[in-house]
Structure formats: structure tokens, C-alpha cells
N, C-alpha and C positions, 0 to 999 in steps of 0.2 A: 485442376487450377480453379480457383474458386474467383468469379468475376465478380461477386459482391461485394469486393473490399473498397473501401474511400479510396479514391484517389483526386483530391482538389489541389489545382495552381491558379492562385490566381495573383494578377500584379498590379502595383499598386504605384504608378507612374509618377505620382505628386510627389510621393516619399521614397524611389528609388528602390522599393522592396520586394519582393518575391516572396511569398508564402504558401509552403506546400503541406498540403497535409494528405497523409496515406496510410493505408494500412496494409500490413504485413504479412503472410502465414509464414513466419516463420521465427527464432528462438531470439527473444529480445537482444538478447549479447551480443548475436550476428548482424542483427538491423544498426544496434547500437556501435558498433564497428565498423561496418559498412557505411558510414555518413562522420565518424569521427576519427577516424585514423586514415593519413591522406593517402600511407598506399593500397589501402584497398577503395579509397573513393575515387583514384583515378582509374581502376580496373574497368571503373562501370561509368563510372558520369557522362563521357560524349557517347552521342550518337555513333555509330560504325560507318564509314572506317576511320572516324578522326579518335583521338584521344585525345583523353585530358592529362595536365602535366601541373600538379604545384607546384607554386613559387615559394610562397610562405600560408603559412595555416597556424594560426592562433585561437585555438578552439576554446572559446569561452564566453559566456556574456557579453555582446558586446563586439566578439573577437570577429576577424577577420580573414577569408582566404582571398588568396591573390595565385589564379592559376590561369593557364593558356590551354586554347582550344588547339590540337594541331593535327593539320590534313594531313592526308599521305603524302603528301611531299616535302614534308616537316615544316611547313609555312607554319608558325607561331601568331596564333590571332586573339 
């Protein structure tokens, strides 16, 4: 595993935003899948043991997702 790769979060509380920037060892296609098609971004995106569940995902400039954080005990947050 290679521990030198980017990985900044940082948030941006005036304007609401979150901006992550990282880097990968792995095949563009797959990173690029893995953050744009929502069911493999729910595979990964929560912490364990919650999961993530989209609601709606409009991937585009601009676009928007609207997904719930959900505990083990299906609490939707």
C-alpha cells in the first residue's frame, strides 16, 4: 500500500461545501465508477457498520445527491 498518495478534506462552512481531493493506485475507470455510479458509491461511502442508501443522484455540474446515512438498526439519518 503505498501511504504517499494525496488525500485532503477540507470544509468550507460559509459556502456549505466539502472538497476532497485524493489520489488513487488504482485504474482510472474504477475510481471514476466508484464516485459516479451510485451503486457502487453506496458499497463504500459510510463508515462500517452504517451504510449509505441513495435517494436521488444527478451527476453532473452542478448536480446533486440526496442519500441517507443508515445504522444497523435501519434508523435513516
Amino acid at each position: 500500500m503505498n501511504n504517499n498518495l494525496l488525500f485532503d478534506f477540507t470544509v468550507e462552512k460559509s459556502t456549505k461545501t466539502v472538497i476532497i481531493n485524493r489520489e488513487f493506485a488504482a485504474e482510472i475507470t474504477l475510481v471514476w465508477d466508484a464516485f459516479t455510479k451510485q451503486e457502487i458509491l453506496d458499497q463504500w461511502w459510510a463508515p462500517k457498520p452504517w451504510e449509505s442508501k441513495t435517494k436521488f443522484m444527478d451527476f453532473k455540474v452542478g448536480g446533486k445527491r440526496f442519500y441517507a446515512m443508515v445504522n444497523p438498526e435501519g434508523d435513516e439519518h
